[in-house]
N, C-alpha and C positions, 0 to 999 in steps of 0.2 A: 172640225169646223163644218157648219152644215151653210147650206144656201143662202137661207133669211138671215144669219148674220151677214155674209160678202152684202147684199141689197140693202141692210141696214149699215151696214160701215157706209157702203155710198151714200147714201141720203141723206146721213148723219157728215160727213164730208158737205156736200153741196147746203143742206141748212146754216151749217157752220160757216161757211162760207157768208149766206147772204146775210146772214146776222152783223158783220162788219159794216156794211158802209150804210146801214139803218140806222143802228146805232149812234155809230160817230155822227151825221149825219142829223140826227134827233137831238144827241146831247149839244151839237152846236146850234142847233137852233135855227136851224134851214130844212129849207122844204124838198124834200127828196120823193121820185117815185114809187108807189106800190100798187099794188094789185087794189087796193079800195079807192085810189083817183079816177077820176073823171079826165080822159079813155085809160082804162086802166092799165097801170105801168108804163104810161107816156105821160101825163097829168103829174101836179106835182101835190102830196101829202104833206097834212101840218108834221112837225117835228115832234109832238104829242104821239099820232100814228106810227109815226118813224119809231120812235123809244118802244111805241105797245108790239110792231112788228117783230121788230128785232128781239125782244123779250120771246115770243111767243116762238121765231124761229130759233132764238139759242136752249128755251127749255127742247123745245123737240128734236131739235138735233142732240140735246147733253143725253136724252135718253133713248135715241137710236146710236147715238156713240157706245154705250153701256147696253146695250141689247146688242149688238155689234160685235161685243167684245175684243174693243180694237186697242186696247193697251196693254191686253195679254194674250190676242187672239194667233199673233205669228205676224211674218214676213207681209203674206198675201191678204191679210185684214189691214194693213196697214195701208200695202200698197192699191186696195181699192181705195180709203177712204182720203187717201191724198188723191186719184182721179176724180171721186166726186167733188174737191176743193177744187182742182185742175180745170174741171170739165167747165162748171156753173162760174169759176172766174173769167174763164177765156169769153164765155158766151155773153156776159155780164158787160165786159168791156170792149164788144164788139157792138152791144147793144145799145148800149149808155153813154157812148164815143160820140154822138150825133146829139145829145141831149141840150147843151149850150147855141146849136146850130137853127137860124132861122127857119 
């Protein structure tokens, strides 16, 4: 296992991750934060954004997953790319905890 895979297992972890609640998010039909709102990642994105987001973060994570090579790489490819799901969930819902809040 060389280097660039363990940082691609991570990132391909944390992608995967934000690809979830875009998604869902999008296909229901409500407006959720991205990085393209107005102040960005506070502001709320059409459900159109939400769907193209989340597309755009599960292809690049499906192929930092597979550059990663995290489903045959061992133990320690594994166990990175579950801290980058770990890391970008904790941080996600410390972030987005205050979202509903005046």
């Amino acid at each position: 296992m060389v280097w660039y895979q363990l940082v691609s297992a991570f990132f391909a972890g944390m992608l995967l991750a934000n690809t979830v609640p875009h998604f869902v998010h999008g296909i229901s039909g409500d407006p959720f934060p991205t990085p393209f709102a107005r102040p960005p990642g506070k502001g709320l994105s059409s459900p159109l954004v939400n769907v193209l987001w989340a597309l755009f973060n599960g292809g690049v994570g499906t192929l930092l997953f597979r550059t990663g090579k995290v489903a045959c790489g061992g133990i320690a490819t594994l166990a990175v790319f579950l801290a980058g799901i770990a890391l970008l969930s904790i941080a996600l819902s410390i972030s987005f905890q205050k979202k509903h809040t005046p």
